[in-house]
C-alpha positions as CSV (number, residue, x, y, z in Angstrom):
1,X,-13.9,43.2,-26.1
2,X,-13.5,46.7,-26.5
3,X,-17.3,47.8,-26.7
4,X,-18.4,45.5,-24.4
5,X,-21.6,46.1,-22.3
6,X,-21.0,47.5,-19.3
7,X,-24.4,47.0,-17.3
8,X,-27.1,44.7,-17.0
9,X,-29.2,47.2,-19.3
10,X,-26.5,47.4,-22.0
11,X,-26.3,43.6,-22.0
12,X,-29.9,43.5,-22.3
13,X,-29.6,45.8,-25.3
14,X,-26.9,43.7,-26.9
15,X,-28.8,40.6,-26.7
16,X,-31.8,41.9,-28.6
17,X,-29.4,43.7,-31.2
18,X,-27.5,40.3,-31.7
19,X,-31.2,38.6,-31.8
20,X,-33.4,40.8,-33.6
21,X,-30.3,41.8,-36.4
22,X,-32.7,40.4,-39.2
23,X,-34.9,43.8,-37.8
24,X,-33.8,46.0,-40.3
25,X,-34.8,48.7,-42.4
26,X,-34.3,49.3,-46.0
27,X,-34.1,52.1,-48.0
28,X,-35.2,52.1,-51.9
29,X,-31.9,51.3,-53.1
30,X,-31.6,48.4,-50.7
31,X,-29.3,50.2,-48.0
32,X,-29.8,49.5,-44.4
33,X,-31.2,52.6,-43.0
34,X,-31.9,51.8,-39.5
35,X,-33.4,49.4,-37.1
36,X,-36.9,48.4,-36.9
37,X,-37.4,50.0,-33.0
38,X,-41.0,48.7,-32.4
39,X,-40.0,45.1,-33.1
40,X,-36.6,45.2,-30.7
41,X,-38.9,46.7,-27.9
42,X,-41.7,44.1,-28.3
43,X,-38.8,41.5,-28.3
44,X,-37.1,42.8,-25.3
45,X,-40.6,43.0,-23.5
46,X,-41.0,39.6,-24.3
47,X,-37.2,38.4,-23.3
48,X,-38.6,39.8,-19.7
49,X,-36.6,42.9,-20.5
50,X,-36.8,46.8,-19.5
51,X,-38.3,47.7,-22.5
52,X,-38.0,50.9,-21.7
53,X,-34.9,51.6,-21.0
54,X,-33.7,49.0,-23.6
55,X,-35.4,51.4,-26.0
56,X,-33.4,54.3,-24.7
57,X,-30.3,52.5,-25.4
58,X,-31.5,51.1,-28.7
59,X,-30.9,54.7,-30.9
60,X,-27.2,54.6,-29.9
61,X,-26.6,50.9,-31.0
62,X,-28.6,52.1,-34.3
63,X,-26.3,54.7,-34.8
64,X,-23.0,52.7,-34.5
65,X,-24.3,49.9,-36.9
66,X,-25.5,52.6,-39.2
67,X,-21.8,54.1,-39.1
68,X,-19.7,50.3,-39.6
69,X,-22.1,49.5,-42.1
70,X,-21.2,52.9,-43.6
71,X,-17.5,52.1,-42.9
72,X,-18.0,49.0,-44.4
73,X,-19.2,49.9,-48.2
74,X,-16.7,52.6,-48.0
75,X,-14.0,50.2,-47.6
76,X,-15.3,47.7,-49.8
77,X,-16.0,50.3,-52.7
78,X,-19.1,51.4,-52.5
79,X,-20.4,48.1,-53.0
């Protein structure tokens, strides 16, 4: 995989991404405009997780979703 996590942290931040994906914020118009942060970090604390540095890597993950999803409607048309 080409983005695959490289470190014990970035797996740790993977997992909650792939766990907590219903944590998402929406905009008025119903667009995804980022990740709910302080529900990730209470789930990594929970998972037995750095939840400090998982919330250091979280921003960056945000930002990549934030820019497929973006890739995503463009491709599909804006819908």
């Amino acid at each position: 995989m080409e983005n695959e996590p490289q470190s014990e942290d970035g797996f740790a931040a993977w997992d909650i991404i792939c766990a907590g994906h219903t944590q998402l914020r929406a905009g008025g118009m119903g667009g995804v405009v980022g990740l709910d942060m302080p529900a990730l970090i209470e789930m990594a604390r929970l998972r037995g997780y750095d939840a400090e540095i998982v919330s250091r890597l979280l921003p960056d993950a945000e930002q990549g979703l934030l820019a497929a999803i973006a890739e995503r409607m463009e491709s599909d048309g804006g819908e």
